[in-house]
GUDREN-449420 format. One record per residue (C-alpha): residue number from 0; residue in one letter; x, y, z. Coordinates in nm, 4 decimals. Each point is the difference from the previous one (the first is absolute). Layout:
<sites>
{NUM "a" {X Y Z}}
...
</sites>
This chain:
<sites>
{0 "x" {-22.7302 -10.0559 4.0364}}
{1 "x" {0.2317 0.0513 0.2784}}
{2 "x" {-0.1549 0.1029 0.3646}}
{3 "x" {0.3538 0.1444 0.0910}}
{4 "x" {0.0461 0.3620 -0.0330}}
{5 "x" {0.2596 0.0553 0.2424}}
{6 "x" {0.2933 -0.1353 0.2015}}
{7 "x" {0.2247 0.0559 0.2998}}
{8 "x" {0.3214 -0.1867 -0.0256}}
{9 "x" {0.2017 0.0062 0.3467}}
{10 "x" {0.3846 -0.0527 -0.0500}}
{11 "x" {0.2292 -0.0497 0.3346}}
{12 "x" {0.3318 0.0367 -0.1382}}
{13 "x" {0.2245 -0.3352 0.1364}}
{14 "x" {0.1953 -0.0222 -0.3327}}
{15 "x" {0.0989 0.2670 -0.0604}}
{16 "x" {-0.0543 0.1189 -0.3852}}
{17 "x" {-0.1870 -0.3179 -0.0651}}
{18 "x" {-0.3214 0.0401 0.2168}}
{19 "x" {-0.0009 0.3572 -0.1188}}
{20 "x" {0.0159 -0.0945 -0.3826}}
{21 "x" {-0.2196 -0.2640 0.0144}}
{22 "x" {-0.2973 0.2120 0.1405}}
{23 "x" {0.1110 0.3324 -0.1879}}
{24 "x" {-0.0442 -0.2315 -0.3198}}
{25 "x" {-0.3153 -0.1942 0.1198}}
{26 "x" {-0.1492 0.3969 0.0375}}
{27 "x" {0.0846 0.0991 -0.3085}}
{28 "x" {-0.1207 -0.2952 -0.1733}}
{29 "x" {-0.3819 0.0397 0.1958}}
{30 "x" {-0.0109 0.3434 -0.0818}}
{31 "x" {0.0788 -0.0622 -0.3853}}
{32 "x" {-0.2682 -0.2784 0.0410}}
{33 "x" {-0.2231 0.3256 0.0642}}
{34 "x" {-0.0114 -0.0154 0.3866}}
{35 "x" {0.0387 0.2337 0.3134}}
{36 "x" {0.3008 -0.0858 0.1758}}
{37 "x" {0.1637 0.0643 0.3266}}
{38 "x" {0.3396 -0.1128 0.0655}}
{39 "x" {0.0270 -0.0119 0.4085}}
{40 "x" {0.4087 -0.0357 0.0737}}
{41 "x" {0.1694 0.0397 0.2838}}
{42 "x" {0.3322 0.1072 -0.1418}}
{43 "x" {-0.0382 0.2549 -0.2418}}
{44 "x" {0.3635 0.0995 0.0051}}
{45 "x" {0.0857 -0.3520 -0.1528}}
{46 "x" {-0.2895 0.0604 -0.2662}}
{47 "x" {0.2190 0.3485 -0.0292}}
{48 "x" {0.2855 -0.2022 -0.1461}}
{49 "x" {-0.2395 -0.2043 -0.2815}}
{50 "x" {-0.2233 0.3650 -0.0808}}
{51 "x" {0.2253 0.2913 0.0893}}
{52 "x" {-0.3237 0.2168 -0.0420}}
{53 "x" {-0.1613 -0.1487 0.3627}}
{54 "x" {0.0304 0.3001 0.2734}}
{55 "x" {0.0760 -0.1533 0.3119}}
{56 "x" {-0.1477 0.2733 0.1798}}
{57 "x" {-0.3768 -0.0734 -0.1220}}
{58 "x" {-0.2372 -0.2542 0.1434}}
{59 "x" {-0.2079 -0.0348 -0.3343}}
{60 "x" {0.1334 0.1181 -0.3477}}
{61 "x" {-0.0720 -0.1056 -0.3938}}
{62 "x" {0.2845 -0.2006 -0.1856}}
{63 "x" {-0.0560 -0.1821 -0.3304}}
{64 "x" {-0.3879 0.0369 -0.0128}}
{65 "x" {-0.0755 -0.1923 0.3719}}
{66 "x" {0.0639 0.1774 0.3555}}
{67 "x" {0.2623 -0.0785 0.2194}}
{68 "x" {-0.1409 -0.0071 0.4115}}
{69 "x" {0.2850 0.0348 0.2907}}
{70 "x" {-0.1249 -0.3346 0.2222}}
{71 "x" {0.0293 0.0853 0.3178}}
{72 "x" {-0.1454 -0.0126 0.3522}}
{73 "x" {-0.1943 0.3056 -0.1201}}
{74 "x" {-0.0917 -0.1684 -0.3289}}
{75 "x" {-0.2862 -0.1497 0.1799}}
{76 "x" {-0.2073 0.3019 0.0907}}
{77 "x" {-0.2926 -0.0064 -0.2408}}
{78 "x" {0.0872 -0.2710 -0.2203}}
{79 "x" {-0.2372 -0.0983 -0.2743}}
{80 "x" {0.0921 -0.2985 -0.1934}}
{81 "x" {0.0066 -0.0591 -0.3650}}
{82 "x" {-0.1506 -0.2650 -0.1568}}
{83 "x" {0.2641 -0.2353 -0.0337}}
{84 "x" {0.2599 0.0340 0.3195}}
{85 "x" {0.3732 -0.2326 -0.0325}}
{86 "x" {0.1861 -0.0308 0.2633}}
{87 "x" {0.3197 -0.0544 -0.1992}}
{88 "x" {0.2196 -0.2723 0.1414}}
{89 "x" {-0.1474 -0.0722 0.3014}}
{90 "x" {0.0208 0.3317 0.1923}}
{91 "x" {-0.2559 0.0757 0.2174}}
{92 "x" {-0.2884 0.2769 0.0104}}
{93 "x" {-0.0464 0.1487 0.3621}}
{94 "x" {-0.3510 -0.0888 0.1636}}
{95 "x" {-0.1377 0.3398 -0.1059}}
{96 "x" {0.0545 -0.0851 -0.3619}}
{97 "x" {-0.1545 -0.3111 0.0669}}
{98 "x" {-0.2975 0.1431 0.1827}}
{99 "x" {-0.0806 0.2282 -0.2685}}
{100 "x" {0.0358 -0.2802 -0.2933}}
{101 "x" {-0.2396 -0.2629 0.2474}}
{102 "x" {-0.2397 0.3044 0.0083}}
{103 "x" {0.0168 0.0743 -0.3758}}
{104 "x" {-0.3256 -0.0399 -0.2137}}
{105 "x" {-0.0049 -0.1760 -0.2566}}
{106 "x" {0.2881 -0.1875 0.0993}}
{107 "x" {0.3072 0.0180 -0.1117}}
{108 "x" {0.2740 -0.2397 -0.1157}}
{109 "x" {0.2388 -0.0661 0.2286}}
{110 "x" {0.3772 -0.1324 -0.1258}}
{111 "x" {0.2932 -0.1347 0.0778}}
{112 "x" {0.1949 0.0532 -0.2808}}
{113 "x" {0.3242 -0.3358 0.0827}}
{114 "x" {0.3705 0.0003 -0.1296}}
{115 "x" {0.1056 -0.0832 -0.3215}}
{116 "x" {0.0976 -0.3962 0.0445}}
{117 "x" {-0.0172 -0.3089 -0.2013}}
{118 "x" {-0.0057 -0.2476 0.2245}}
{119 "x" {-0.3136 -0.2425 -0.0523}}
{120 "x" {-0.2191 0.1466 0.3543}}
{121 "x" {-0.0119 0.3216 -0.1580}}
{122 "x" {-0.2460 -0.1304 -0.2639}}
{123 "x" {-0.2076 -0.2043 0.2860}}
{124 "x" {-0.0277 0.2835 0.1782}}
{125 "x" {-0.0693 0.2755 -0.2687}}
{126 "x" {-0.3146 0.1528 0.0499}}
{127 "x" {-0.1006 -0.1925 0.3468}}
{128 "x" {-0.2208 0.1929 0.2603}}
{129 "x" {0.1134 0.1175 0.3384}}
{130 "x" {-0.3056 0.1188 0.2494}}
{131 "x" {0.1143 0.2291 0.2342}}
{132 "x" {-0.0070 -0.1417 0.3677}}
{133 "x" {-0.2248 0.3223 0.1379}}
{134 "x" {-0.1170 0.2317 -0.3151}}
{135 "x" {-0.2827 -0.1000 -0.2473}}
{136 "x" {0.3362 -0.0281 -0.2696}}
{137 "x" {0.1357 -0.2652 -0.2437}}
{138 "x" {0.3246 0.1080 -0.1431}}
{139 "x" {0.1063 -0.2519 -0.2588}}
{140 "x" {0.3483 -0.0742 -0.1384}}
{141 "x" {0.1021 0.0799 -0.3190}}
{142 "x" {0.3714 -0.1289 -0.1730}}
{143 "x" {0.1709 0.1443 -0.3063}}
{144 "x" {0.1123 -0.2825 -0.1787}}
{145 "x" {0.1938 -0.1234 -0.2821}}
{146 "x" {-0.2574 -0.2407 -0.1214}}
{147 "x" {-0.4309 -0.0278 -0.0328}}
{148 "x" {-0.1468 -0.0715 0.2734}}
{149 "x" {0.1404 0.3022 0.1681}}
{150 "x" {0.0193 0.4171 0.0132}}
{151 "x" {0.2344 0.0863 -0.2790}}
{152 "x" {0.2744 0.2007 -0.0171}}
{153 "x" {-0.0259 0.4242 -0.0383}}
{154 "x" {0.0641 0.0995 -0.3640}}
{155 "x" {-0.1098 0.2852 -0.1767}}
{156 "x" {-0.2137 -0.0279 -0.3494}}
{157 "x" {0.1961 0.1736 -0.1765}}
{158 "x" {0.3663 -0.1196 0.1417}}
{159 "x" {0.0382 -0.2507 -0.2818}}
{160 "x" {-0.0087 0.2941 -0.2452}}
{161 "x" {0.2251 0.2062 0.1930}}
{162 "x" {0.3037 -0.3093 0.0172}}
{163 "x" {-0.0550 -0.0080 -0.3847}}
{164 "x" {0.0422 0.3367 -0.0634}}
{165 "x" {0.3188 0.0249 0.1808}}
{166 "x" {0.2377 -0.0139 -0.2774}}
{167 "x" {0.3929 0.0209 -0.0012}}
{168 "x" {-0.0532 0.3656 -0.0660}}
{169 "x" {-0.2379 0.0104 0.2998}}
{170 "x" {0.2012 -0.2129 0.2512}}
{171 "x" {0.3591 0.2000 -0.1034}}
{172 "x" {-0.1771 0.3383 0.0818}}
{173 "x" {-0.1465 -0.1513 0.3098}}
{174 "x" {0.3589 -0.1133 0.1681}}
{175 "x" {0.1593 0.3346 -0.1327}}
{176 "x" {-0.2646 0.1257 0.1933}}
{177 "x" {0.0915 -0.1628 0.3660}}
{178 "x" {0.3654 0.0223 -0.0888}}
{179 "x" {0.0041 -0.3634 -0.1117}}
{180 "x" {0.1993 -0.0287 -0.2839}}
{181 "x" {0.3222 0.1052 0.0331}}
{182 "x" {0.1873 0.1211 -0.3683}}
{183 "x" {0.2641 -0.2509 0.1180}}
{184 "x" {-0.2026 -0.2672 0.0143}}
{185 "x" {-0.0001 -0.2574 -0.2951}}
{186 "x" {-0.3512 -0.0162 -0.1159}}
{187 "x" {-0.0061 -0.4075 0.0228}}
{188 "x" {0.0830 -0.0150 0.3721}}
{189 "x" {-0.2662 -0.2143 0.1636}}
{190 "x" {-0.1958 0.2454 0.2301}}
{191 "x" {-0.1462 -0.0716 0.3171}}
{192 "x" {-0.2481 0.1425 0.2599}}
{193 "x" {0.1043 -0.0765 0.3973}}
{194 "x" {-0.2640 0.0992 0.2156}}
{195 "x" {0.0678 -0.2548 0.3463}}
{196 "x" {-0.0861 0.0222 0.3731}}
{197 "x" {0.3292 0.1204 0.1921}}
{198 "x" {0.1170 -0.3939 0.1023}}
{199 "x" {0.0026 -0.0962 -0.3903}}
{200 "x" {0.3971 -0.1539 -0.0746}}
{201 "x" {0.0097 0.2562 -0.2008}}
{202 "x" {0.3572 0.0649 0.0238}}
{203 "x" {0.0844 -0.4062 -0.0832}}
{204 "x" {-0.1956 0.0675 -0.3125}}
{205 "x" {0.1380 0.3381 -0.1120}}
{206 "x" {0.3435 -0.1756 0.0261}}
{207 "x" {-0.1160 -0.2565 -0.2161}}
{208 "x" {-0.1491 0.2509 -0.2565}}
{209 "x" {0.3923 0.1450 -0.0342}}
{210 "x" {0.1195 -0.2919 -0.1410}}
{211 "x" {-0.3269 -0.1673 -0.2251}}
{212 "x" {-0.0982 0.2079 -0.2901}}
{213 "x" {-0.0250 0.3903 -0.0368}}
{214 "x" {-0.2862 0.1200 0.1891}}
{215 "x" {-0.1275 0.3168 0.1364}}
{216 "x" {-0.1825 -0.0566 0.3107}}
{217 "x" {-0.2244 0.2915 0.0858}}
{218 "x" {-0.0826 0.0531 0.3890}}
{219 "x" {-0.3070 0.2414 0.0785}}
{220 "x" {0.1428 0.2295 0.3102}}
{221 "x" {-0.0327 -0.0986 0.3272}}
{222 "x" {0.0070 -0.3504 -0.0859}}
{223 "x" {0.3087 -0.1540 0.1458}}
{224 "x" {0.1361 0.3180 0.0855}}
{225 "x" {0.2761 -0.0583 0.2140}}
{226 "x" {0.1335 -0.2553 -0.2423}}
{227 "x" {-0.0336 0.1381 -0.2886}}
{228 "x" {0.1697 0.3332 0.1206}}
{229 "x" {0.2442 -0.2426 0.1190}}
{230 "x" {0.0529 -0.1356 -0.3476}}
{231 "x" {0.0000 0.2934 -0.1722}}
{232 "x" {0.2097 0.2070 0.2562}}
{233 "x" {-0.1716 0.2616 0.0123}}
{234 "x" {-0.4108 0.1278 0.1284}}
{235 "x" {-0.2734 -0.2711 -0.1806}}
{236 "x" {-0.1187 0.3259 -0.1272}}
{237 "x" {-0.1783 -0.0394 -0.3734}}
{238 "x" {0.2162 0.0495 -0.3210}}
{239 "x" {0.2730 -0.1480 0.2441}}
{240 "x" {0.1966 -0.2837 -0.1923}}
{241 "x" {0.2934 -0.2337 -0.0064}}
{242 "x" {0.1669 -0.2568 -0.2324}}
{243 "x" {0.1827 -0.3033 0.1843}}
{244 "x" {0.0915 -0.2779 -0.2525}}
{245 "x" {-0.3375 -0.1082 -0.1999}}
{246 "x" {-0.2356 0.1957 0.2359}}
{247 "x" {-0.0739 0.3643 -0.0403}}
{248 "x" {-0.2360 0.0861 0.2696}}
{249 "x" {-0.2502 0.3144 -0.0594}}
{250 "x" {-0.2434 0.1596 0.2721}}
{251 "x" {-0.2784 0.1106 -0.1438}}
{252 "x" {-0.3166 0.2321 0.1995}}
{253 "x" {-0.2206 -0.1689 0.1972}}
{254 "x" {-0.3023 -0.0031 -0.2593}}
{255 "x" {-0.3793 0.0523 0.0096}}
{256 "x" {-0.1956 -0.3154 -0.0704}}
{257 "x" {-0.0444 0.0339 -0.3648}}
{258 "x" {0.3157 0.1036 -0.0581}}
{259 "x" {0.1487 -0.3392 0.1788}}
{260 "x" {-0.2010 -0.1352 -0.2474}}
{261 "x" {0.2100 0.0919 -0.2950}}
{262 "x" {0.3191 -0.0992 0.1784}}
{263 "x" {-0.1512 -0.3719 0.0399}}
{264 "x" {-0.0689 -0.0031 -0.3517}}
{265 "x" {0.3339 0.1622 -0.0965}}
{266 "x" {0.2291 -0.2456 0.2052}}
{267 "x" {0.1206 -0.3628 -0.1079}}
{268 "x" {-0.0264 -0.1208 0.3462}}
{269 "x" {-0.2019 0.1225 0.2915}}
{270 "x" {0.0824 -0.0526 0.3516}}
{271 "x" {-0.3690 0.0993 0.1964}}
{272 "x" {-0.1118 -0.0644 0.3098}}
{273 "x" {-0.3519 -0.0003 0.2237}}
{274 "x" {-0.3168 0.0097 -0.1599}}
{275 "x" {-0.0691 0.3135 -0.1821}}
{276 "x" {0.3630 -0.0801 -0.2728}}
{277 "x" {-0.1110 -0.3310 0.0153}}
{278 "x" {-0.2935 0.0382 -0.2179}}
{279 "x" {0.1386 0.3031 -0.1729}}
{280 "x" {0.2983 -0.2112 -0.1043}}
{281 "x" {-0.2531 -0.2476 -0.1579}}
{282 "x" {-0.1134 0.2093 -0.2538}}
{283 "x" {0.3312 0.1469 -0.1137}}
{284 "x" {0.0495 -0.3313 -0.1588}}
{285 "x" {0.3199 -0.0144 0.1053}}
{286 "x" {0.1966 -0.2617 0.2028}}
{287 "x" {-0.0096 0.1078 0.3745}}
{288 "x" {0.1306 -0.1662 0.3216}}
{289 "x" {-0.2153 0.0720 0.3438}}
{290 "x" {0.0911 0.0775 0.3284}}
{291 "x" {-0.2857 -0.0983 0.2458}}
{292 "x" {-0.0701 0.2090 0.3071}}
{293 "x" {0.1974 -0.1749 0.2623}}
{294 "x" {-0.2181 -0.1392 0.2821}}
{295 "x" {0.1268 -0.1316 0.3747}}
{296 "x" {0.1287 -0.4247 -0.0364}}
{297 "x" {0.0212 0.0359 -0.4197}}
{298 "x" {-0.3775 0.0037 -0.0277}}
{299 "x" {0.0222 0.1618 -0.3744}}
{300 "x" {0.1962 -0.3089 -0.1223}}
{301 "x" {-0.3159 -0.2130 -0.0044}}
{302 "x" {-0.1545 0.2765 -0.2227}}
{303 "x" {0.3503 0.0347 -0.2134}}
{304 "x" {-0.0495 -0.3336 -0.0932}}
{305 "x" {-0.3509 -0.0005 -0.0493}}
{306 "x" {0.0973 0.2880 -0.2708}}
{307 "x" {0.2607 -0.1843 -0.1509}}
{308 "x" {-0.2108 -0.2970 -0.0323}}
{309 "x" {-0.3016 0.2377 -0.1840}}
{310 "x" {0.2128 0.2079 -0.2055}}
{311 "x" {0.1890 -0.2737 -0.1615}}
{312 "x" {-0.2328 -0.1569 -0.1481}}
{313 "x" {0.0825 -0.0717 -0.3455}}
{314 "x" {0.3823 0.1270 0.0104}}
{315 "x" {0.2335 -0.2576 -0.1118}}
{316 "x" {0.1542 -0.1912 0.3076}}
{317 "x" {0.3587 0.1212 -0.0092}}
{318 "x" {-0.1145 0.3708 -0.0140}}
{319 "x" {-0.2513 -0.0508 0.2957}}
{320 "x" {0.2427 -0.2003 0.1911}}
{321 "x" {0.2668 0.2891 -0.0609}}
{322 "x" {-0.2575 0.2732 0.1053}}
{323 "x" {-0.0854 -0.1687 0.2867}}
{324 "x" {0.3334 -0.0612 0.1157}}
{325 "x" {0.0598 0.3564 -0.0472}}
{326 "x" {-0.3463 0.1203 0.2037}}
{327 "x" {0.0646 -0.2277 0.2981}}
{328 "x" {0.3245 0.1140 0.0256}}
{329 "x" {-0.0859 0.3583 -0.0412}}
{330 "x" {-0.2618 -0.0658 0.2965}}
{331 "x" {0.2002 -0.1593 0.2141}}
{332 "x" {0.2682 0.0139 0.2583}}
{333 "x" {0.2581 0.0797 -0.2460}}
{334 "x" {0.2876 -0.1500 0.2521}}
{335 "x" {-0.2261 -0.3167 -0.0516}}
{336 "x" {0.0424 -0.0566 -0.3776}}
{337 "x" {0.2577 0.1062 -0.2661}}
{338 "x" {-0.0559 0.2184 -0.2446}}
{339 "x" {-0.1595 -0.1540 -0.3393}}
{340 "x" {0.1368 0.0566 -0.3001}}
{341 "x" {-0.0310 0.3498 -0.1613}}
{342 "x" {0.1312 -0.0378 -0.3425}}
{343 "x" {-0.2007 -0.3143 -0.0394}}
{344 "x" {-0.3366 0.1807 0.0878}}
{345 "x" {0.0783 0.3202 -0.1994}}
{346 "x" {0.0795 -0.2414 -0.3192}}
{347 "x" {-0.3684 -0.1272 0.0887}}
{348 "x" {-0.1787 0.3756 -0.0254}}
{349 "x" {-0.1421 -0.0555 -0.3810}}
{350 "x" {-0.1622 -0.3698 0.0970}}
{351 "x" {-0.0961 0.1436 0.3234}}
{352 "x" {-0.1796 0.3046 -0.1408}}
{353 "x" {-0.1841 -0.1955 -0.2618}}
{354 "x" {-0.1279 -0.2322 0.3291}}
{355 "x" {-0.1003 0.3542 0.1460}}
{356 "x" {-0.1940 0.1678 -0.2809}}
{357 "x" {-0.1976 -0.3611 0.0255}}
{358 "x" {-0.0043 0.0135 0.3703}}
{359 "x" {-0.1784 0.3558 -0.0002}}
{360 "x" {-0.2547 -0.0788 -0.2504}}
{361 "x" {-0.1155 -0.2842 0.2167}}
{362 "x" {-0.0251 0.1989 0.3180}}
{363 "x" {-0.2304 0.2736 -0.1859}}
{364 "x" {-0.2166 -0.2447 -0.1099}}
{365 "x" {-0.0983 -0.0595 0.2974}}
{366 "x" {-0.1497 0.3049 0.0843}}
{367 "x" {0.0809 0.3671 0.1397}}
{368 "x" {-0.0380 0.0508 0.3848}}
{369 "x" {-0.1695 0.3685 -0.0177}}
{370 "x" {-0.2962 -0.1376 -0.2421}}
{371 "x" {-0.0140 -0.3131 0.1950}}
{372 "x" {-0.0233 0.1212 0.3620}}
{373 "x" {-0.2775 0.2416 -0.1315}}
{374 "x" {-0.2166 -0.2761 -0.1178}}
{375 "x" {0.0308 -0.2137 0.2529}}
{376 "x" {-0.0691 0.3103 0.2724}}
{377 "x" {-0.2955 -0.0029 -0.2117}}
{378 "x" {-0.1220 -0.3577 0.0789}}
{379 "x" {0.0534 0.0247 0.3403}}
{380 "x" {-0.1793 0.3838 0.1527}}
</sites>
């Protein structure tokens, strides 16, 4: 039986919607594993935007069964820790926090839950102690994963269920419902998803989009703002849309978690970036193209590739080579490479898809993060 009861999960928000998702999920998913959880975050106004429900205004408040904590320089008065305390990627507890888990009894386990990555360290370093240099304290590191040998990805029991049940009835209501499916629309337009940090060449590809097949690309607002109100010629307000050539181009709302959800598994093609999409966009089961966080000197190329290489597996070569082509390009300095063929990788979308639904088995088998992390926590206090 599990020795973990509770958790405190601390979130300092670098990436935006990613770091926020990623821990707002990881909460959820203790608490429906039938633990306490505090979600510490220094930005609650960006966890505003996933769960329109937060209150800005309060330090501590309930959402979605766990409690959400203000962290703060006041956040350390009287801290008690929870069984389990992650430090999600990498941030930093202040000494008080620190003091008060060294002085803890029994002890508690300390960890530092790592980005998503897979390149081949993360799996050498998965689950490795750190002491710390002053306090009696051993954090250890702990990587999601794609494969054994390492965390797991986030994904609810009862997800698999909820895809299935998501019908043509169910997924027509749902983009009525976000103002996604315009009447003038032919129903056999490809649709796509574009979610993209603001340096994306977004504009090179919605060019390319007018003259390839029909689609209906679907932007969530905010994201590209300025362009897409530039395309559209008018405020990149949702229900805004415009038809140019081949492309009609749709904002939709800016949508709570699950309800992102059910546009992933509605699209054709989803463009996702960060961490949190990432995984989501795994188990839509449909063909997705990522946009890594950029880091300073093209540090998230390494971990592109890495991707690439994992995520392939098993897709024939002249799909993988396209996708690939298309990812590095999508990741790059677009001045530094020309555009890859649209038409060609739309005309791949069935083969790619099958490759996908294979894909995403293979990542759940390797195990969930939530149940994961809780047994390990377990080994270690």
């Amino acid at each position: 039986m599990s020795t973990i009861r509770s958790a405190d999960i601390f979130c300092k928000v670098i990436d935006n919607f990613g770091d926020a998702g990623v821990c707002w999920r990881l909460a959820r998913a203790l608490t429906r594993n039938h633990l306490s959880v505090r979600l510490w975050i220094d930005d609650l106004a960006c966890l505003r935007r996933l769960r329109p429900a937060i209150d800005t205004a309060r330090r501590a408040q309930p959402l979605d069964g766990f409690t959400v904590m203000l962290w703060d320089e006041a956040a350390s008065e009287a801290y008690a820790p929870a069984d389990m305390v992650i430090e999600a990627f990498a941030c930093r507890m202040p000494e008080p926090m620190l003091e008060a888990l060294a002085r803890a009894e029994p002890c508690r386990a300390w960890i530092n839950l790592e980005y998503l990555s897979a390149e081949p360290w993360a799996k050498g370093s998965h689950a490795l102690p750190s002491p710390h240099p002053r306090l009696p304290l051993t954090q250890h590191f702990y990587f999601p994963g794609f494969e054994p040998g390492l965390g797991g990805l986030i994904r609810e029991p009862d997800l698999g269920s909820a895809r299935a049940a998501f019908d043509a009835q169910a997924r027509a209501g749902f983009l009525a419902r976000i103002g996604a499916h315009p009447t003038d629309s032919p129903l056999d337009d490809l649709l796509v998803s574009m979610f993209c940090y603001p340096h994306a060449p977004l504009d090179s590809l919605l060019s390319a989009m007018q003259s390839g097949p029909r689609v209906t690309c679907l932007v969530p607002e905010g994201v590209a703002g300025d362009l897409i109100a530039r395309r559209l010629n008018r405020p990149a307000i949702p229900g805004a849309r415009s038809t140019r050539g081949n492309l009609t181009l749709v904002v939709v709302p800016f949508l709570e978690p699950d309800d992102y959800d059910r546009l992933l598994w509605s699209c054709d093609l989803n463009f996702v970036r960060g961490e949190d999409s990432l995984v989501r966009a795994h188990w839509a089961e449909r063909p997705f193209i990522w946009q890594l966080y950029p880091q300073a000197e093209g540090a998230q190329q390494p971990k592109l590739e890495a991707f690439l290489d994992t995520s392939h597996a098993g897709m024939a070569t002249g799909l993988a080579a396209r996708v690939r082509s298309f990812a590095q390009w999508w990741n790059a300095d677009s001045a530094a490479m020309e555009l890859p063929d649209w038409s060609a990788l739309c005309a791949n979308l069935p083969e790619w898809e099958s490759h996908a639904c294979r894909w995403a088995a293979s990542v759940a088998s390797a195990g969930e993060l939530s149940q994961s992390v809780i047994e390990f926590a377990s080994k270690i206090r």
